[in-house]
C-alpha positions in Angstrom: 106.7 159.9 83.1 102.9 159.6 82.9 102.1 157.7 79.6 98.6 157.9 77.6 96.9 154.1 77.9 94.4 152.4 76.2 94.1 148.6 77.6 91.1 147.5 75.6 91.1 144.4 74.5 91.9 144.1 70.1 91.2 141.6 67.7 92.8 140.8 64.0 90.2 141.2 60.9 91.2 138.5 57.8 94.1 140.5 56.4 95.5 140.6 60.1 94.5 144.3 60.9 94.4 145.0 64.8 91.3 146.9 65.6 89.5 147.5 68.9 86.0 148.0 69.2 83.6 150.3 67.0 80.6 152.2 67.8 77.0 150.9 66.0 75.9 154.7 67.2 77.0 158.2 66.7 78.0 158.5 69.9 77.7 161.6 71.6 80.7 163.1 73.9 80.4 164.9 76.7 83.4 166.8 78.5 83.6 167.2 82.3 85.4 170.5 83.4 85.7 173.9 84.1 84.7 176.1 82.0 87.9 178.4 81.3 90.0 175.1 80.5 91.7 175.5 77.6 91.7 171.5 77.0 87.4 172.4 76.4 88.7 173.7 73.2 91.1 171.2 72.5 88.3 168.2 73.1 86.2 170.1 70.1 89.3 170.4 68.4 89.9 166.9 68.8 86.8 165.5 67.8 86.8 168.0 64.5 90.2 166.5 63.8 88.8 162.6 63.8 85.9 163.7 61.6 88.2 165.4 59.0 89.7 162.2 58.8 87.1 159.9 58.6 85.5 162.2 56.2 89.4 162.1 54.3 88.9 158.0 54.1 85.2 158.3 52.8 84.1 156.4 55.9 79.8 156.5 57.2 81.0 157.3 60.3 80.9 160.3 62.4 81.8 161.4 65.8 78.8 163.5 67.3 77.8 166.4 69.0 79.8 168.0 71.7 78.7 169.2 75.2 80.2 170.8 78.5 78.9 170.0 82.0 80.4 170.9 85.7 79.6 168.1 88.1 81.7 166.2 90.7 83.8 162.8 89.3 85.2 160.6 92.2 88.9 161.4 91.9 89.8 158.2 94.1 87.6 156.2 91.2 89.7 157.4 88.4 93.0 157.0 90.4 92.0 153.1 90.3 90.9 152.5 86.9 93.9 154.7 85.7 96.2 152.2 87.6 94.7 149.4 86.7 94.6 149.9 82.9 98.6 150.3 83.1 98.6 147.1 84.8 96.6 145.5 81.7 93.2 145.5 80.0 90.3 145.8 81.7 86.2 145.1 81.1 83.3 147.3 82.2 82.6 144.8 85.3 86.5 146.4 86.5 84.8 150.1 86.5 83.3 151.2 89.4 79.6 152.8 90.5 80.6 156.3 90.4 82.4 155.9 86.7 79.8 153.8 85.4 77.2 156.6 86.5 78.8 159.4 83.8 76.7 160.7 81.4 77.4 160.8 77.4 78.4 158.1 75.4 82.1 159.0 75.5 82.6 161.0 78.8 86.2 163.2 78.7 87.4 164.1 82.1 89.4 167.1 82.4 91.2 166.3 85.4 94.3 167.9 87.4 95.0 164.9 88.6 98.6 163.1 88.2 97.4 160.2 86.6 97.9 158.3 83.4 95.9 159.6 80.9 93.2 156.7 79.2 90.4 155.9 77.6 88.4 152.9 79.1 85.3 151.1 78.7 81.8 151.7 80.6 78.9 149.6 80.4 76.8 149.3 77.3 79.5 150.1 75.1 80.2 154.0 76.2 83.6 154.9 77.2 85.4 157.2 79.4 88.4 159.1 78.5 90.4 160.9 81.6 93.2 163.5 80.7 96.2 164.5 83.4 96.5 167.6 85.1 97.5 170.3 82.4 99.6 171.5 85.1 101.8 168.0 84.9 104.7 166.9 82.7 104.5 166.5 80.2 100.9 167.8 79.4 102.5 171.4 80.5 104.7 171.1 77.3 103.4 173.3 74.1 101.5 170.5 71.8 101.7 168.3 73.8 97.5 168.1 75.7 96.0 168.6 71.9 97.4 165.1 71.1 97.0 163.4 74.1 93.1 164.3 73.8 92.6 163.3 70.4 95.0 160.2 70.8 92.6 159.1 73.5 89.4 159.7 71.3 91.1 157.7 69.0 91.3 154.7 71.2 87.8 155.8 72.5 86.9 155.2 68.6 88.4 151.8 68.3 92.0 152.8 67.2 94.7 150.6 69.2 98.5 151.4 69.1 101.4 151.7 66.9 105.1 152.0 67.3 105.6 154.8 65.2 106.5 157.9 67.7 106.3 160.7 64.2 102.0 159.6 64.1 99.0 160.1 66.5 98.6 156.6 67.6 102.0 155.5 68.9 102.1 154.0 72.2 102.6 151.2 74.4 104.3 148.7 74.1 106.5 151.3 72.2 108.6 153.1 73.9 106.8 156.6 72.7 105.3 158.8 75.4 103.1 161.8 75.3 106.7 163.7 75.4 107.0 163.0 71.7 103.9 165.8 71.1 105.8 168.5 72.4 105.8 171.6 69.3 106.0 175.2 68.7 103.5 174.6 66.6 100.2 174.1 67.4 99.1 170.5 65.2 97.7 167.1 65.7 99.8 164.4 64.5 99.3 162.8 61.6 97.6 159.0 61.3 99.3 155.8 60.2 98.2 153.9 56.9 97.4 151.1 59.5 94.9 153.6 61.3 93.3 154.4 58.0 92.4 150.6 57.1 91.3 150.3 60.9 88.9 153.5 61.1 87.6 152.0 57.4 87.6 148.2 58.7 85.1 149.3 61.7 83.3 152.2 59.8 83.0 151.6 56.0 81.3 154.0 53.7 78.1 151.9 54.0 78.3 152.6 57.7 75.1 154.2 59.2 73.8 154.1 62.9 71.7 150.6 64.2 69.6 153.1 65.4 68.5 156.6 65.3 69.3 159.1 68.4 
């Protein structure tokens, strides 16, 4: 089974809360596709469903606007990085030209690729976030795409994982896969108390953008 990675790199704050990295931007994202995917509703979905929740915890932060484009992404590229990040973390000097060269500051790839879905860093801080085939198990189960997007936005946001397969954010080294979405229902899992102190940890109320867009 393909499994959802993020490899970043985390850290501990005082009170021993892991956290990845945070944006000092409201980053922008930018989704790669065509235009009759249903995961294009899902990535808006998504992105609505972190700000609900960052609103929720009273944080300063906010994901930004949303925009589609069609253009060509080097399928090879994204076969690599994908491979590499289940290997282990990765930096931005790992990513290649044609990845570096995306546009947005978080770039989602709708792919139909069988790969490992991730999100992964570029340089000067943006990130990429690739999603599997729709097609492939176990992104053709009901549920299951919705959560793998916005679980990958939440590592794209600075979230890291948990071992917890009932909430969003569970993952490797846990043994819960992207299986564990599957619902008649259409919902996005909840978040952990953990992923709560992280999101405030990186974005407190205070938080506001180093600098204007």
């Amino acid at each position: 089974m393909m499994v959802a990675v993020w490899a970043a790199t985390g850290h501990a704050d005082a009170q021993g809360l892991a956290v990845g990295t945070g944006w000092t931007v409201v980053p922008d994202v930018v989704v790669i596709g065509t235009p009759h995917d249903p995961r294009q509703m899902q990535v808006r979905e998504a992105v609505a469903y972190w700000n609900e929740q960052l609103a929720a915890i009273g944080s300063g932060f906010r994901i930004g606007s949303v925009r589609s484009i069609e253009r060509p992404v080097p399928d090879a590229e994204l076969r690599r990085l994908s491979a590499r990040m289940v290997e282990g973390p990765v930096g931005p000097d790992a990513v290649t030209p044609g990845l570096q060269e995306l546009p947005g500051d978080i770039t989602v790839v709708l792919t139909e690729l069988p790969l490992a879905s991730f999100a992964g860093p570029l340089a000067l801080g943006r990130r990429v976030v690739a999603i599997r085939g729709l097609g492939l198990p176990p992104l053709n189960l009901p549920n299951v795409a919705r959560n793998v997007i916005a679980h990958e936005i939440g590592h794209a946001i600075g979230l890291l994982h948990h071992d917890d397969p009932a909430l969003l954010m569970c993952g490797r080294p846990a043994s819960c896969r992207p299986d564990v979405y599957a619902s008649p229902v259409e919902r996005f899992y909840a978040l952990a108390e953990q992923d709560r102190r992280a999101l405030l940890h990186l974005y407190p109320a205070s938080w506001e953008p180093a600098r204007p867009r």
